[in-house]
C-alpha positions in Angstrom: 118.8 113.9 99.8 120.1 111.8 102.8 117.9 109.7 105.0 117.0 111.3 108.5 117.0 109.5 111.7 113.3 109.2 112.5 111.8 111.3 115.6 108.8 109.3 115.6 107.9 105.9 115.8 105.1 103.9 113.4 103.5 102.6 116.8 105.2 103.3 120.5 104.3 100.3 122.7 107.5 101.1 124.8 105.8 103.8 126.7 102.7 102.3 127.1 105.1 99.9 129.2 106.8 101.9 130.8 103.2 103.7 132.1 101.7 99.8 133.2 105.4 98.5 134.2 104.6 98.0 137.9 101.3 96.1 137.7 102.2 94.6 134.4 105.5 92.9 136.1 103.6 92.0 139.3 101.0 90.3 137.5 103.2 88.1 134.5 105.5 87.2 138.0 102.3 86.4 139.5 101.8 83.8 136.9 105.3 82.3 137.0 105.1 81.8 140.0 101.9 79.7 140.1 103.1 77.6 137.6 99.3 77.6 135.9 101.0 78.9 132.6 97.7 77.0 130.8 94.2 77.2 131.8 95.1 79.5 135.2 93.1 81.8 137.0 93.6 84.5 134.5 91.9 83.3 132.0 88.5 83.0 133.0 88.8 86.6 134.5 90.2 87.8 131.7 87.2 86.4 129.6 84.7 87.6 132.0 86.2 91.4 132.0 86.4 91.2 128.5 82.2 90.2 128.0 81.4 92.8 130.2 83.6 95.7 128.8 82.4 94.7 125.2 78.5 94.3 126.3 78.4 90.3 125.3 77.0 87.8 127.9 80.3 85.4 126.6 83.9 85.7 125.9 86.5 83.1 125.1 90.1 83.8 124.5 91.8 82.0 122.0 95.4 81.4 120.4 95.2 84.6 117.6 92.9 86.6 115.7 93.1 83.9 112.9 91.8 81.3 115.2 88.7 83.7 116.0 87.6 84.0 112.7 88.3 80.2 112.0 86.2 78.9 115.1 82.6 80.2 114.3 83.5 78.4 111.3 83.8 75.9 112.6 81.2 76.1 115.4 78.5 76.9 111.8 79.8 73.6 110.7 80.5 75.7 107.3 82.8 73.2 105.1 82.7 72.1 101.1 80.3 73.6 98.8 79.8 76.8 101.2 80.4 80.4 100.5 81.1 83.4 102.8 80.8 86.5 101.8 83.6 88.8 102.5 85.4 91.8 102.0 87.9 92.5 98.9 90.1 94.0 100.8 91.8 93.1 103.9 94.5 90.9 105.9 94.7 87.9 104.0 93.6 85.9 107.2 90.5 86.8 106.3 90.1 85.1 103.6 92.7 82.4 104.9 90.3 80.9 107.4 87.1 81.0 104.8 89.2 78.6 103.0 90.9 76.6 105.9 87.4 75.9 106.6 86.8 74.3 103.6 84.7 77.4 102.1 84.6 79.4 99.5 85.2 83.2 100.0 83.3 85.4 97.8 84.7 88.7 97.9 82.5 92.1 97.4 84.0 95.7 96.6 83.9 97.9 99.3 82.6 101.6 100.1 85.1 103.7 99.1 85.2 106.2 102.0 85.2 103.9 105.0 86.7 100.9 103.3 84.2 98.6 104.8 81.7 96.4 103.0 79.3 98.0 100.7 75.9 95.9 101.9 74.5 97.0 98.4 77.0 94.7 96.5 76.5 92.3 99.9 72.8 91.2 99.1 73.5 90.6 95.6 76.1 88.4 96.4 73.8 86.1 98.2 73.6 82.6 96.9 72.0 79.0 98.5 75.1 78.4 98.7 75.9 81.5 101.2 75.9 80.4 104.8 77.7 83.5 106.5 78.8 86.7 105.7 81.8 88.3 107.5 82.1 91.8 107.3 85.7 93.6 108.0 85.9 96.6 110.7 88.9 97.9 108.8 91.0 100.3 110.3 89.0 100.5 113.6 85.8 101.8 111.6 82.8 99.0 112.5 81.1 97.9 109.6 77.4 99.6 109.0 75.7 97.1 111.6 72.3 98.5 110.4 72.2 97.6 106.5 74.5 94.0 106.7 72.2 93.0 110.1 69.1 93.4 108.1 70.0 91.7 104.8 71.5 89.0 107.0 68.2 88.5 109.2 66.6 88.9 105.7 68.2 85.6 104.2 68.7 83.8 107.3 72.5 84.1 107.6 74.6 84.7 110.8 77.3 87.3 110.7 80.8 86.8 111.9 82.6 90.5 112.4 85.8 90.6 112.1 86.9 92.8 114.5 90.6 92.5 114.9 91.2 96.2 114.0 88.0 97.3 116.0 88.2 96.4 119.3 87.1 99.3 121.7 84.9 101.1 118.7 81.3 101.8 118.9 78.4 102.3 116.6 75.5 104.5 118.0 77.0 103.1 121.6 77.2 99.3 120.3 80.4 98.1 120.9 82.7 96.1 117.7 82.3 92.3 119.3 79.0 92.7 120.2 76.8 93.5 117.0 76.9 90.5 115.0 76.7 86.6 116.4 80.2 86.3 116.8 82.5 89.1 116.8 86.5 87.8 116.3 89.1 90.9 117.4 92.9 89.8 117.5 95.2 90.8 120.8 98.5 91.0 118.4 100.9 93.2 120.2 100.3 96.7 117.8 96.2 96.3 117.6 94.7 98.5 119.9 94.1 95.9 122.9 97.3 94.0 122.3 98.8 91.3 124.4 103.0 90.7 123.9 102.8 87.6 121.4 99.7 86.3 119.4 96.4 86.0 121.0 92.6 87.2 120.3 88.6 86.5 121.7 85.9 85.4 119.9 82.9 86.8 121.8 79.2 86.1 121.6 75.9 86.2 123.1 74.4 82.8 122.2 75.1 80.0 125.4 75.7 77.4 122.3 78.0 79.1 120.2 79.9 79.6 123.6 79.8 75.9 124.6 80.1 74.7 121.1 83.3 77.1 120.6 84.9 76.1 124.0 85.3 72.4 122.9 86.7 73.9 119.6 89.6 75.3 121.4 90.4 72.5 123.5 90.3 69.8 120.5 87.1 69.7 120.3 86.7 67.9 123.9 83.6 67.9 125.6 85.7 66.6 128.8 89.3 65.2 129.5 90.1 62.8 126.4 86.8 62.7 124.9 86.6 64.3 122.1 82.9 65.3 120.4 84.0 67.4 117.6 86.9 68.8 115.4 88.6 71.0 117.7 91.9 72.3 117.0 94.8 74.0 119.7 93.3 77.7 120.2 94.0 78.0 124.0 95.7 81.6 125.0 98.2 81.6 127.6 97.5 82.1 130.7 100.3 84.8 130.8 98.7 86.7 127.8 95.4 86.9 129.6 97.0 87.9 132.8 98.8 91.0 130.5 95.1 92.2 129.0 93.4 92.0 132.6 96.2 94.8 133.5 96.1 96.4 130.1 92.4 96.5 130.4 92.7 99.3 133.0 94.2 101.2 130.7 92.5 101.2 127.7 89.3 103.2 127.9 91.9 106.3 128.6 93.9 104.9 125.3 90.7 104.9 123.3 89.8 108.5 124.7 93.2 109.2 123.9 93.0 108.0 119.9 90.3 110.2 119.5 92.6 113.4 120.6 95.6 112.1 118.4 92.9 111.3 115.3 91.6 114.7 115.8 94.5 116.5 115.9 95.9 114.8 112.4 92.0 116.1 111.0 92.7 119.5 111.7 96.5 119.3 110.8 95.7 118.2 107.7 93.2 120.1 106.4 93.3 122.6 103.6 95.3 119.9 101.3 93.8 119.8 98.0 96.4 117.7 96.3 94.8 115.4 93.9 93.9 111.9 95.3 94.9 113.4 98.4 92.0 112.1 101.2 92.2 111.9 105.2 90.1 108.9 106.7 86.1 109.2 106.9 84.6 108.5 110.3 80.5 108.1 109.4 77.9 109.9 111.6 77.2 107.4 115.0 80.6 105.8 114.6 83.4 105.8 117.1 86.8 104.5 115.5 88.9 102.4 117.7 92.1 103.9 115.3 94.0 100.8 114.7 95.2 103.0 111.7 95.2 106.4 110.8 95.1 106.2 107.1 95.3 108.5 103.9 94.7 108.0 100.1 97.2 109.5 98.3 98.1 109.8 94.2 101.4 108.5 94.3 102.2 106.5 96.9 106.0 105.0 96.0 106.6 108.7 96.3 104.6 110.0 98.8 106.2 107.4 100.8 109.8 108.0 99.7 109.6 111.5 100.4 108.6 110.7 104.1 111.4 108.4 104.9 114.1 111.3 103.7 111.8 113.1 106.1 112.5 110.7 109.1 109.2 110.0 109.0 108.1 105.8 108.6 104.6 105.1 106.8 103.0 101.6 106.2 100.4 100.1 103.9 97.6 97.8 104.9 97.1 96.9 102.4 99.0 96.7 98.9 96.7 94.0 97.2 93.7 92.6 97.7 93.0 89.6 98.5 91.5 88.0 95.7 95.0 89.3 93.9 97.4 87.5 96.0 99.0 84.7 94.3 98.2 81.6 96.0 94.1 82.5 95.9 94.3 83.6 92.9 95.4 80.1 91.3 94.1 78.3 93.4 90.7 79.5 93.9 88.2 79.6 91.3 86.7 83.5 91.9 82.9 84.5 90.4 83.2 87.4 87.6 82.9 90.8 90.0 84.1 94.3 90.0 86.7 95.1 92.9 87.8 98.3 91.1 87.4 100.7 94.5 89.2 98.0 96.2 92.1 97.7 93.9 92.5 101.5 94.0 92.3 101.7 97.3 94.9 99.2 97.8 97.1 101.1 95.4 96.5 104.2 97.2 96.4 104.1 101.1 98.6 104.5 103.4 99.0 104.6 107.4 100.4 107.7 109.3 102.2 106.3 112.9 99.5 106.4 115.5 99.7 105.7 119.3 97.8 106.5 122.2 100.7 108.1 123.9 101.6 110.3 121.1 102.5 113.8 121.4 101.5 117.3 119.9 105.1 117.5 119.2 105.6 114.2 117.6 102.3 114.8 115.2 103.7 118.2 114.1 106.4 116.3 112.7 104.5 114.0 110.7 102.2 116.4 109.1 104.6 118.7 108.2 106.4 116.0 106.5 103.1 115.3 105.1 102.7 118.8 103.8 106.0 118.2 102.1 105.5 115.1 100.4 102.0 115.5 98.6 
């Protein structure tokens, strides 16, 4: 069977654009004009909208998600002979700034339905050694804040979320970025508060984390050319920040928005019985930010085959975990555990195209082709 031209895109930022266009060009003109391209204006307003949509008394934008995660690292002063505890399954920058730190990561299996931490296996992974646990928010879902606060209040260890799929999601009306010590999101373009390049916010409600992290980002300067700490390059443009004030108008209609296009793949979906087939699971108290919409399905290399004949495009976060990928796993000396639910689920999922500005029209397409390819 030939390939079809595809009807719908995997993400649609083009309208989203088109709807901000006015302010959006005003505002990015706005900053070319001032010539503060670093350190402008923008900046600290965008920090200070972004505390008080996300309930944190701090903010601080930095250069990409990955910096967010690796600055309360830093800030910790976790280095050699230190573990964090982490998630099997994720982006490998989770793990990637564990290490960059000079950590270890130790990686626990997740729950199978939500694909977020299980806090069971958490606790048991707790050494001396342990000195943070960072739990993922995958697919927009917020980790259960409840059972991984506790068992880290329990031992004494702060929790870094990483929330770069999870910005704009809530647990019993706590928002991601706000339930742990530090909460690290990610502004890439296709997240769902996106910026146009690389950028992300660590955010926090501790005064010395803040000041502590603000030195971090400017080379670890306390003032002008002196220098207190490590510190490393995170700043964010002062263009990106001036893009997420605007974008920022828009958003809590986009979220409202994901919950309509999320609902409307449910109850599209439903009634498949195929084996291994298996829509997302949104837990009691939990609002999902959507980063993805994804399913669990038998066969994927087919499954996924069968859609692109279909004009319809699919992708996989993620196809191996990251204690699997090559470099960590030769390099890094990993404890004996069991990542079996991880492993299948990275064998298994797979993400449905998802925008807030998606149409009735444009989801019939994609669960039709659904219906066809299981």
């Amino acid at each position: 069977m030939s390939q079809t031209t595809s009807q719908v895109p995997f993400v649609d930022m083009k309208t989203q654009y088109k709807a901000l266009k006015e302010g959006l060009d005003a505002a990015i003109l706005k900053v070319l004009e001032s010539g503060a391209y670093v350190n402008g204006p923008e900046v600290a307003e965008c920090e200070r909208q972004l505390a008080a949509h996300s309930g944190t008394k701090f903010a601080l934008t930095c250069a990409s998600g990955t910096d967010a995660l690796l600055m309360p690292l830093m800030a910790l002063g976790i280095g050699c002979g230190d573990e964090v505890i982490t998630s099997a399954f994720s982006f490998i920058a989770t793990a990637e700034t564990i290490v960059l730190a000079g950590a270890t990561p130790v990686y626990v299996d997740i729950d199978p339905e939500t694909y977020n931490l299980d806090p069971v296996l958490v606790e048991k992974a707790i050494t001396r050694r342990t000195k943070a646990i960072m739990p993922v928010s995958l697919y927009g879902q917020i980790y259960d804040v409840a059972a991984i606060n506790a068992i880290a209040k329990k031992h004494g260890i702060p929790v870094i979320e990483d929330a770069a799929q999870s910005y704009g999601a809530s647990q019993n009306g706590q928002k991601s970025c706000s339930v742990s010590e530090f909460g690290a999101t990610s502004f890439y373009p296709t997240k769902p508060l996106g910026c146009y390049g690389d950028g992300g916010a660590i955010l926090t409600n501790s005064e010395s984390h803040y000041k502590i992290l603000k030195e971090i980002r400017d080379h670890g300067s306390e003032s002008k050319y002196y220098h207190t700490r490590l510190g490393l390059n995170g700043r964010l443009d002062t263009i990106q920040c001036a893009v997420l004030i605007h974008k920022l108008k828009r958003f809590d209609w986009e979220m409202e928005q994901r919950q309509i296009v999320a609902k409307r793949y449910d109850e599209g979906l439903m009634g498949i019985s195929a084996p291994g087939f298996r829509k997302p699971v949104i837990r009691p108290g939990n609002v999902s930010a959507w980063a993805q919409y994804t399913l669990e399905v038998q066969d994927r290399t087919q499954f996924q085959k069968r859609m692109t004949e279909l004009g319809v495009p699919t992708m996989v976060h993620y196809p191996r975990i990251m204690p699997d990928q090559p470099w960590y796993k030769t390099q890094l000396m990993h404890k004996n555990a069991d990542w079996t639910r991880a492993r299948l689920a990275a064998e298994r999922v797979v993400s449905l195209p998802f925008f807030p500005d998606m149409t009735a029209e444009q989801q019939k397409i994609v669960v039709d082709a659904v219906r066809k390819s299981i």
